[in-house]
C-alpha positions in Angstrom: -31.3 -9.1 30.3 -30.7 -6.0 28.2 -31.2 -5.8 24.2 -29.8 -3.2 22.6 -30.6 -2.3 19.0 -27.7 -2.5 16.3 -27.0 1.1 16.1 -26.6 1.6 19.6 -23.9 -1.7 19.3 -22.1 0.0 16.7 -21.7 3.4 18.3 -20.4 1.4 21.6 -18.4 -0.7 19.4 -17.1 2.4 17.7 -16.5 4.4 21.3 -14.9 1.2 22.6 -12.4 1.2 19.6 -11.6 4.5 20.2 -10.8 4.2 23.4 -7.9 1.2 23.3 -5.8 2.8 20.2 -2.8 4.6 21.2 -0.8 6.5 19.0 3.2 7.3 19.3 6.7 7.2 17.5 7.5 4.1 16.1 10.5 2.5 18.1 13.5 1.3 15.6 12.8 -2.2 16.7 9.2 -2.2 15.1 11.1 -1.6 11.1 10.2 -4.9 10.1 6.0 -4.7 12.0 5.5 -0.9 10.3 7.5 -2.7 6.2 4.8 -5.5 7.1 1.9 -3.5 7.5 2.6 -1.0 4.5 3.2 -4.1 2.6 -0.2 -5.4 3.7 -2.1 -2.5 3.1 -0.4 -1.5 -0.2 -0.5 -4.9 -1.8 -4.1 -4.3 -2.7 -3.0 -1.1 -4.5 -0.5 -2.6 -6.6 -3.0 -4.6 -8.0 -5.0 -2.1 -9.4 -2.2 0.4 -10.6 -0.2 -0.2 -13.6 4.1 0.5 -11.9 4.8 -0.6 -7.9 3.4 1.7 -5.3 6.4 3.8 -3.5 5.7 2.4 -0.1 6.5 -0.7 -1.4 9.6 -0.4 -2.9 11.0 1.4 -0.1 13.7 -0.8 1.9 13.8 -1.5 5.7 16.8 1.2 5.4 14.7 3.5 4.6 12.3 3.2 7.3 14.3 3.1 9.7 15.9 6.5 8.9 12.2 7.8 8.9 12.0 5.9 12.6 15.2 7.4 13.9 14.2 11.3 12.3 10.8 10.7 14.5 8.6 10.7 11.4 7.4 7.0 11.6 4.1 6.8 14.1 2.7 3.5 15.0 -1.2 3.0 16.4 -1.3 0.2 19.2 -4.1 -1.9 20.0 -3.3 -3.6 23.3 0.3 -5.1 22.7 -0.6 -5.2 19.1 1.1 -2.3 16.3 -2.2 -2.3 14.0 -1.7 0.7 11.9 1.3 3.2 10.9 1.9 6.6 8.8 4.7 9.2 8.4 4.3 12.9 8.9 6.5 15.4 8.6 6.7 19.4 8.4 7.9 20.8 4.9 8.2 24.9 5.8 4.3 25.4 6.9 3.1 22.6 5.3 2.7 19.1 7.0 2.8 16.4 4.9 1.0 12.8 5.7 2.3 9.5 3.6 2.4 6.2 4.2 -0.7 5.3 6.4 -1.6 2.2 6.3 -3.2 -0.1 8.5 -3.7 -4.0 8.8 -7.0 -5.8 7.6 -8.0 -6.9 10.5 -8.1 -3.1 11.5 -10.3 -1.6 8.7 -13.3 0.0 9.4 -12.4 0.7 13.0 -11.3 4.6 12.9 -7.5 3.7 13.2 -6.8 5.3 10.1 -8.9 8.5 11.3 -6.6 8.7 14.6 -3.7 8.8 12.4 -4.6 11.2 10.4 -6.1 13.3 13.0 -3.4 12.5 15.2 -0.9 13.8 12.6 -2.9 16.9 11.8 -3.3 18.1 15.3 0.6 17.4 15.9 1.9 19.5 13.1 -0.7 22.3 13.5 1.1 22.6 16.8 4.7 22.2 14.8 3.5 25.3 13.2 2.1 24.1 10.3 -1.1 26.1 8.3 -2.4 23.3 6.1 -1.5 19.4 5.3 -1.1 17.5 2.0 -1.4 14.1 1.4 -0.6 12.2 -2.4 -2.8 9.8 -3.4 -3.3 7.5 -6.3 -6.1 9.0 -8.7 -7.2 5.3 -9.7 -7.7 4.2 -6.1 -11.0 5.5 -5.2 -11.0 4.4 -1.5 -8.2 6.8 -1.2 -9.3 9.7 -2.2 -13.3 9.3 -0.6 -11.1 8.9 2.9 -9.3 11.8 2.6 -12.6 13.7 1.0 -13.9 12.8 4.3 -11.7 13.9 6.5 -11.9 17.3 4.7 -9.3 17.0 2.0 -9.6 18.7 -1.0 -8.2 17.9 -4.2 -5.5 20.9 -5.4 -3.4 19.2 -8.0 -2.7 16.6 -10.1 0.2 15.0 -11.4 1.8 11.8 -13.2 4.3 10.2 -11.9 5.7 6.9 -13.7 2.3 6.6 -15.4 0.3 6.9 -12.8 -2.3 9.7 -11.8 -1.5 11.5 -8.5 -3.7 13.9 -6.9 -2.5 16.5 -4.0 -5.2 17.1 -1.6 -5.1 19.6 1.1 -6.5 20.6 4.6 -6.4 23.9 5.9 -5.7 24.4 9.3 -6.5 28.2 9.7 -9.7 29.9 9.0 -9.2 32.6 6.4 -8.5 36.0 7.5 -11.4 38.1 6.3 -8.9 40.1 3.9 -8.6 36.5 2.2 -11.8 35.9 1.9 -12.7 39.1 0.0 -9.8 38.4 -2.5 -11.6 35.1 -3.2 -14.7 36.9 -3.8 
């Protein structure tokens, strides 16, 4: 019988996670799975902002116009739709909203593969950095973004609430930029 210790558990875990999710465009019969699992994932949010986060307030109408433009993605676990964002391309910027993924799900990279799934897609769209809006009261937000290399480049309010821009770059600065900076 082989022991293994608990890190080496978790890192097979982790690999083993990794290697069911697949990511792809959400199909127009999945509008009501990706409303349930924004509505999921935001409810917690709600609670601890004062107005009704955007993603849920937004109407199955809505989403399904993002499904039919292409800008809805789902991430599938076996038969199972565990996880969803939008991405989109605004001139050279992508921009990343919506991701959300169910409880069950948490912990287990599938928000990561979205995101990194998105980036590497719209860095071949053409795009030179990617922003992402997040809720300046929700902490958890913005240390998963900080993480995953976001920076914070803005805030604003928006019906009361805080809202913070961060941003990836996707090119390495040209050496003339860099010397401006200096």
């Amino acid at each position: 019988m082989v022991h293994l210790s608990t890190s080496t558990l978790r890192v097979a875990f982790a690999i083993y996670n990794y290697a069911e999710v697949t990511i792809r465009r959400a199909e127009l019969s999945e509008v009501d799975i990706v409303k349930e699992i924004i509505t999921e994932a935001y409810e917690p949010i709600r609670q601890r902002i004062s107005s009704t986060p955007h993603a849920l307030r937004e109407g199955l109408d809505k989403i399904a116009r993002y499904i039919q433009m292409g800008n809805i993605y789902v991430a599938v676990v076996g038969n199972l739709v565990v996880g969803t964002m939008r991405a989109s391309l605004r001139g050279r910027t992508g921009v990343i909203a919506r991701v959300a993924v169910r409880n069950k799900y948490r912990g287990r990279r599938v928000g990561t593969m979205l995101v990194e799934y998105a980036e590497n897609m719209l860095q071949h769209m053409g795009a030179t950095c990617i922003e992402v809006e997040v809720y300046g009261a929700i902490e958890d937000q913005l240390k998963f973004y900080e993480k995953n290399n976001y920076v914070e480049v803005g805030r604003s309010m928006s019906e009361g609430e805080q809202i913070v821009v961060m941003r990836k770059n996707l090119c390495e600065p040209t050496a003339s930029e860099e010397s401006e900076e200096e």
